[in-house]
Residue, then its C-alpha position, 0 to 999 in steps of 0.5 A: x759164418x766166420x770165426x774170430x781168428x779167421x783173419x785177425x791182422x798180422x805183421x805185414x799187409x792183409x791179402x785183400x781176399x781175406x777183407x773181402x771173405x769178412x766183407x762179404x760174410x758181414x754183409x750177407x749176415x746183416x742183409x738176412x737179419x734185416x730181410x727177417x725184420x722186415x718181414x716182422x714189420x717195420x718200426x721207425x726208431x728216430x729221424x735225423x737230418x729232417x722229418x723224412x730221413x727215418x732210422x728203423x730199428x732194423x738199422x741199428x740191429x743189422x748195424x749192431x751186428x756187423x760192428x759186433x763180427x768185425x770187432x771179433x774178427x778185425x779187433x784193431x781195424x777202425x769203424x765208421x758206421x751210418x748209426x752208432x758213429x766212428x771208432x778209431x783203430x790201429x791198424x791203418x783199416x777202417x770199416x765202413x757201413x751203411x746197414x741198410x742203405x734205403x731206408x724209405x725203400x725199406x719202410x715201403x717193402x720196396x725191393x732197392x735196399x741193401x747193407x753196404x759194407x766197405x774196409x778202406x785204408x787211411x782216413x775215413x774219407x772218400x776224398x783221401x781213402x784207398x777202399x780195398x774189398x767191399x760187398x753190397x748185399x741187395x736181399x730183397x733182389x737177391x743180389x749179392x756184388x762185392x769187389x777188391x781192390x786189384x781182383x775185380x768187381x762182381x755180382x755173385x761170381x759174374x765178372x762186372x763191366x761198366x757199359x761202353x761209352x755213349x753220347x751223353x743223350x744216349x745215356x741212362x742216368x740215375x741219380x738221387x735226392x737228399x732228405x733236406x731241402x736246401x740241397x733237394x731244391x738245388x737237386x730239383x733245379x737242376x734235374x729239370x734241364x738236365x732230363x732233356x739233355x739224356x736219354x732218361x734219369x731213374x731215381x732208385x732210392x739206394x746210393x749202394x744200389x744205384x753204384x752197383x747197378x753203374x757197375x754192372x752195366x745196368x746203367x751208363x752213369x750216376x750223380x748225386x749231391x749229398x753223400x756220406x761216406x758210408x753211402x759210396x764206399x762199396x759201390x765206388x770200388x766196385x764200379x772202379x774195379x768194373x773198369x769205371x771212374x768215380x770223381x767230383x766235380x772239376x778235378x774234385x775227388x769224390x765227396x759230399x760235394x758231388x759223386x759221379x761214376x761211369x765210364x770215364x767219357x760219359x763222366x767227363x760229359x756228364x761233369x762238365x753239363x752239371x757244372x753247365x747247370x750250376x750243381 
């Protein structure tokens, strides 16, 4: 574990590797504590946008934890965390953390959840913000991806590689649905026409997850509407740093509005079939 002091910020800019240690370190030590409660079982503490869009205890523990280490650890870096909410700091840093990202998985003892934790510079916002180290701890799969800004992204100490490039109906495509209807209904309209136009959509439940797997080659491009910034900010560095590309819709940078990554021509096709379809 890493010990207050470790790489406390000086004068000057912080070696990426450095945020990458405290990122990696957190994400593993959260993923462990939530992987225990687990297996003690589940309690569901609250819902939030809707009746399905859960937060269980283990959220706000494995959170607690990491906002409690990186407060030891980067004491004037800024925070912006999925449950307890945002805290300013005066670094220019921000961390920021999805605990458990997946929750439904996680509840169903499903395998696809993980704790995402990002540091960024400027704002706290995916259309604005540079990411600079970022880890996507997956316990239950065994995986561990992490990524910094300029020394690559992999999963353990693999180099990652976004796939080649393919014709968008040879691509494998995942996606995700949101909690409330209005965007779920618009989401559904639109994965109708699009499944015929690609070779197969996989809905895994985890944004984070969903990311990494772009990363790492495991599938050709992801979309999906509704993201929070704590849902993207690992995963989109790391498939940035996979050699990939993550953009909005149009000439939009990524945000809430839309969330593409890939390998930049089958983004670019995939882009211009959503705006096709109206998402």
């Amino acid at each position: 574990m890493l010990q207050p002091g470790d790489a406390v910020r000086q004068a000057g800019a912080v070696p990426n590797d450095d945020l990458l240690r405290i990122a990696r370190s957190v994400a593993e030590e959260a993923g462990a504590l939530a992987a225990r409660l687990r297996r003690e079982g589940v309690e569901v503490a609250a819902t939030k946008s809707s009746p399905i869009d859960i937060v269980t205890r283990a959220d706000r523990a494995a959170e607690d934890l990491i906002r409690g280490r990186l407060a030891e650890l980067r004491p004037d870096d800024g925070f912006l965390g999925e449950e307890s909410g945002g805290a300013s700091g005066t670094s220019g840093l921000t961390w920021v953390v999805d605990p458990i990202d997946g929750t439904v998985n996680y509840l169903y003892d499903l395998p696809n959840w993980s704790v995402s934790v990002a540091v960024v510079e400027g704002d706290p916002d995916p259309s604005t913000w540079t990411a600079l180290a970022g880890a996507v701890a997956a316990p239950a799969l065994g995986d561990l991806y992490t990524a910094s800004a300029g020394g690559g992204a992999h999963l353990h100490d693999r180099p990652l590689q976004v796939r080649e490039p393919v014709a968008l109906d040879r691509a494998l495509v995942s996606t995700g649905f949101h909690y409330t209807q209005e965007i779920r209904s618009n989401q559904a309209r639109v994965a109708g026409p699009l499944l015929a136009r690609v070779r197969d959509l996989r809905r895994a439940g985890g944004a984070a997850i969903d990311l990494a797997y772009v990363a790492a080659g495991r599938t050709d491009a992801y979309f999906e509407q509704g993201l929070n910034p704590w849902d993207q900010a690992a995963g989109a560095l790391l498939v940035r740093e996979a050699g990939g590309v993550v953009t909005g819709l149009a000439d939009e940078r990524p945000s809430s509005r839309m969330v593409l990554a890939g390998a930049a021509p089958v983004v670019e096709e995939l882009r211009d079939l959503l705006a096709e379809l109206g998402a």
